[in-house]
N, C-alpha and C positions, 0 to 999 in steps of 0.2 A: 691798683690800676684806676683810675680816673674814669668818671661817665664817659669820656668825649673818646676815647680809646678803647673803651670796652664793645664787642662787637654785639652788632644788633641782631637781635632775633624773634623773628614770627614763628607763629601757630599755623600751618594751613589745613585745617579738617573740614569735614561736611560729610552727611550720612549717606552709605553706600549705594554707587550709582550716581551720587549728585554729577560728576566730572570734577574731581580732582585731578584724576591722571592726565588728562587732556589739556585742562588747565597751568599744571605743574608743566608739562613741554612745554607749552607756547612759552609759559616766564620763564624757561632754563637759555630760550633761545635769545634772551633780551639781551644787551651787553651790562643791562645792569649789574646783571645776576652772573657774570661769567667767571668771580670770582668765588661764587657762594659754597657752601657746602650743605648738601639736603640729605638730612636723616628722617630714614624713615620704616615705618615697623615693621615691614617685612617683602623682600624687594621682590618677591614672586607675583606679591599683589598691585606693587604702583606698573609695571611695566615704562620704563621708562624708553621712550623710544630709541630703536636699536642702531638707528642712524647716529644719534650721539655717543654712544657708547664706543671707547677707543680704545680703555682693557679696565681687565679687574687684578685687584690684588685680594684675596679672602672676600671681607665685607667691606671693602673701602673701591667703587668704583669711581672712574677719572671717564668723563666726558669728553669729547671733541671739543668743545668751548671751554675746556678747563675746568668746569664744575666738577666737584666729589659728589657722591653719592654713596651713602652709608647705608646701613640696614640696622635696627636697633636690637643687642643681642643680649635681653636680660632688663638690667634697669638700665633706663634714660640717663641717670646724674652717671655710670661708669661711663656709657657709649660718650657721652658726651667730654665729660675725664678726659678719656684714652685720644678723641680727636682733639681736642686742648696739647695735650701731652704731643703727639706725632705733629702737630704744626709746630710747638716749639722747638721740637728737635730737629723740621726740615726733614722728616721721612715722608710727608703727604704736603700739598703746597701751603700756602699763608693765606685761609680764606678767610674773606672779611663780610660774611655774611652769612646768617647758618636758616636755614628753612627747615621746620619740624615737623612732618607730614604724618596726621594721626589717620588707624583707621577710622573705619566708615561707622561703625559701630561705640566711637567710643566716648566718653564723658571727658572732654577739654580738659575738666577739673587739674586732675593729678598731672599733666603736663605742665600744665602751670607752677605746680605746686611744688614739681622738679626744679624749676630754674629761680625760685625766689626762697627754696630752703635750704639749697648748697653754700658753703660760704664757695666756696673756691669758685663758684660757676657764679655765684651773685660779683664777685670782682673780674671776672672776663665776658662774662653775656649779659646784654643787656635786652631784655623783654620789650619789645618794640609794640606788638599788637599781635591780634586772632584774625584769622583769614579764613570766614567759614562763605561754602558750597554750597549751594540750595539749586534742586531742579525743578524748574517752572512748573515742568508736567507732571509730578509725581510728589514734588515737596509739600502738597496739603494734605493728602494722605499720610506723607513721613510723619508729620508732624503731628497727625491725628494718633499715630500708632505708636511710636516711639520717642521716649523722656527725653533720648538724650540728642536727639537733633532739637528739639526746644531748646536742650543746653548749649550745642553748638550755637545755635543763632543769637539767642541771649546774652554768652560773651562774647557777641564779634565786634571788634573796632570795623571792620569791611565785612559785607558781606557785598558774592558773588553769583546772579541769580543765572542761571544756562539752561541752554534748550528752547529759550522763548521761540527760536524762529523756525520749531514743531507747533506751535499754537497758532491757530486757523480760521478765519471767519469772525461772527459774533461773538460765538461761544469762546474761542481760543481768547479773544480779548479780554474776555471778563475773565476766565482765568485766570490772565495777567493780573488785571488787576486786583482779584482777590488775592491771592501769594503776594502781591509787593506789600499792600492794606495787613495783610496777617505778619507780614514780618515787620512793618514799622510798628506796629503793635507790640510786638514782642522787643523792639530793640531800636527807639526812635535816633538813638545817637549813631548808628554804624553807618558806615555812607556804603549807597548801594551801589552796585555795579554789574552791568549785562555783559556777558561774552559775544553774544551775537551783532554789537552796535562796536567791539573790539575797545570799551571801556577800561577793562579789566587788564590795561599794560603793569609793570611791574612798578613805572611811577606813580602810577595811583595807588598799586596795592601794596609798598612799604613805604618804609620813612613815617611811620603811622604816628608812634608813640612820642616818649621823653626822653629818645635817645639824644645823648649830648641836650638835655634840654635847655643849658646854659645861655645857650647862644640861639634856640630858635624858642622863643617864647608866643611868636604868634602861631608855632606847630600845636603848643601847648592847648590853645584855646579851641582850635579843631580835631585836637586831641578830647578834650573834656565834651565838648558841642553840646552845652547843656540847656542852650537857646533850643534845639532842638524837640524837646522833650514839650516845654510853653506851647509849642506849636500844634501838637499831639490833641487830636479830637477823642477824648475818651468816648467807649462805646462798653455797653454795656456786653459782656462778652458769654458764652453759654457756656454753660459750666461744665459741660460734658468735655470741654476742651483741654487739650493735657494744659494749655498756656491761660488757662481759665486764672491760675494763680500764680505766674511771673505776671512782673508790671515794673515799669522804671518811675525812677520819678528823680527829682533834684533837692536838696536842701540848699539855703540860703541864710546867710550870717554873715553883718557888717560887724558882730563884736568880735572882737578875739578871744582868742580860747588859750589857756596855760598849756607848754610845754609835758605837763605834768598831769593836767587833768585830760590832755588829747590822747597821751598814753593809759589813760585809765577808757576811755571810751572806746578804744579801740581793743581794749583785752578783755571787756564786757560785751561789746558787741561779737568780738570772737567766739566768746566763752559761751555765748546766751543765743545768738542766731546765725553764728559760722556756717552751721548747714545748709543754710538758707540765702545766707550772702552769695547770691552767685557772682556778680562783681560790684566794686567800690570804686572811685578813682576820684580826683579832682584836687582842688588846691584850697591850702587853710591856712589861714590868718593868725598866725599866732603871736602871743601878746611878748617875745621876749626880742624880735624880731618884726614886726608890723609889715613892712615895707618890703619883706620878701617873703614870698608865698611857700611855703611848703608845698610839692608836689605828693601826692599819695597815690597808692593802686594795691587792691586787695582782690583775692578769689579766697569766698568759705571763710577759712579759717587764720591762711595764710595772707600776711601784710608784706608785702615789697618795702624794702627798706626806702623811708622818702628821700627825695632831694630838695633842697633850698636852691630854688630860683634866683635869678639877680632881680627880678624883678616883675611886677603883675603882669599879666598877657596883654589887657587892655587898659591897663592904668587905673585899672577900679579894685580897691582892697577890699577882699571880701571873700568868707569862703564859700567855696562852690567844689557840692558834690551832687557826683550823679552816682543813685543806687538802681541794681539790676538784680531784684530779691523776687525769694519764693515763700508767700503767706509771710507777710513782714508787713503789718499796717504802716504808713510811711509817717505818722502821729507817733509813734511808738520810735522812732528814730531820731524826730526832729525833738521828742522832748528828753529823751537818751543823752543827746546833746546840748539842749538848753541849761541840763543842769550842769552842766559843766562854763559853759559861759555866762550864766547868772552867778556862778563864784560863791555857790551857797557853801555854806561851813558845814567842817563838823559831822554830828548824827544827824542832821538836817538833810546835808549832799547825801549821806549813804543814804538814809532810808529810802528817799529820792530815787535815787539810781537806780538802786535796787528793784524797786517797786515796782520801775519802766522797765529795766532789763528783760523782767519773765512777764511781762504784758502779753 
């Protein structure tokens, strides 16, 4: 199956309470979304409003606007399978959009890690972007207490900030703005978005990634937004903070890099600080090919298989990655990589490599 055929699919999480469920109705009621299908972990908790619901058959419900709605029962890569399998047969409709609703509690990670290490699902879904949740009034506390809404926010291509229009006075402002200031900190590329100003329609929040990236190449560059990050006033941060030690930053390279040796840096950086890679993504230059960019996107451990572009975003050949690491000095990656595009030989590259890897 081909990129531009393969159906796209978002992440939508954020930690309990943010307003997911709230959120996930308004998008169900969009016409974007009237052909989507939303799985999600367990349907006692989204409460999907009961107005749209028009019947169930087991774990597969059918909405008033056409939408399915699944419930996830075991692993992800089967639920997902099984509605692959029943679209092709025509027992449930032909939907051309899938939306993955995590709970509130949970680490992105492994969903990710579902849809870029199945072959069968790497040729029918395509990983579009992360759709995390954050509540105005409650989210600097989440994020003081729990690891994994840092994670959540970290991998978001969008993030969607709710409840601002409970914030009140002086005080409620500053509020505001300290949560938008802690989240662009945490994730300068995600483009953010308010419920309360009605932001957060379904055309802002998909279409995110390199779906069909063939043909939208200046998706690609709002994709990567790695001008973003330049813009980012570091601030010394206090260390008591869980996000004390996430930090983005971008690498920059007019050389090209070998085929050969991009797959050696990436199975080093897999190998040596996967744990740590919370995401990867951008476009690379490679020397066998110049003229057309390799697109890439990693979480941890796992690499998304890339795509060759027909051609640069902005007509500037050069690679550009943005990283979203945890205790990853961002020296420790640019020279990871340099030794790879300096084309050093031999025991020369290894000892090199090596040396940087466990830095």
């Amino acid at each position: 199956m081909s990129v531009s055929s393969a159906i796209p699919t978002a992440i939508l999480t954020g930690f309990l309470g943010a307003g997911k469920t709230s959120l996930l109705n308004s998008l169900l009621k969009d016409p974007m979304l009237a052909n989507a299908c939303v799985v999600i972990n367990e349907f006692g908790e989204v409460g999907i409003d009961h107005l749209l619901v028009e019947k169930s058959d087991e774990n597969i419900i059918e909405l008033a606007n056409g939408c399915l709605c699944c419930t996830i029962r075991g692993d992800l890569i089967n639920t997902l399978t099984d509605l692959l399998a029943r679209r092709d047969a025509g027992s449930i409709k032909a939907f051309d959009r899938v939306v993955i609703e995590t709970t509130g509690l949970a680490d992105p990670a492994p969903v990710l890690h579902a849809l870029v290490r199945d072959e069968f699902l790497l040729n029918r879904l395509r990983l579009e972007g992360v759709i995390t949740v954050v509540d105005a009034v409650n989210g600097w506390a989440t994020l003081d207490a729990h690891p994994e809404a840092i994670k959540q926010v970290a991998v978001a291509d969008r993030i969607v900030l709710t409840k601002l229009d409970l914030l009140h006075g002086v005080e409620g402002e500053d509020k505001m703005f300290a949560i938008i200031g802690r989240l662009r900190k945490l994730n300068p590329t995600a483009r953010l978005l308010a419920t309360h100003r009605g932001e957060a329609t379904a055309e802002r929040l998909f279409n995110m990634g390199l779906f069909d990236a063939a043909k939208k190449t200046p998706q690609v560059q709002a994709w990567l937004n790695d001008e973003a990050l330049s813009k980012v006033h570091r601030h010394h941060h206090d260390v008591s903070r869980h996000d004390a030690h996430i930090r983005s930053f971008s690498l920059r390279d007019e050389r090209a890099i070998s085929p050969e040796g991009l797959e050696v840096f990436f199975a080093m950086l897999a190998a040596h600080h996967g744990e740590n890679l919370l995401r990867m993504k951008g476009v690379i230059k490679l020397a066998d090919e110049p003229d057309k960019p390799l697109a890439v996107h990693a979480v941890q451990h796992v690499f998304h298989p890339p795509l060759r572009l027909a051609s640069w975003p902005d007509g500037k050949a050069e690679t550009r990655l943005v990283f979203i690491v945890r205790d990853i000095p961002k020296q420790v990656i640019e020279e990871l990589f340099s030794a790879f595009t300096d084309q050093l030989q031999g025991d020369a590259m290894t000892d090199k490599t090596l040396s940087l890897s466990r830095t």
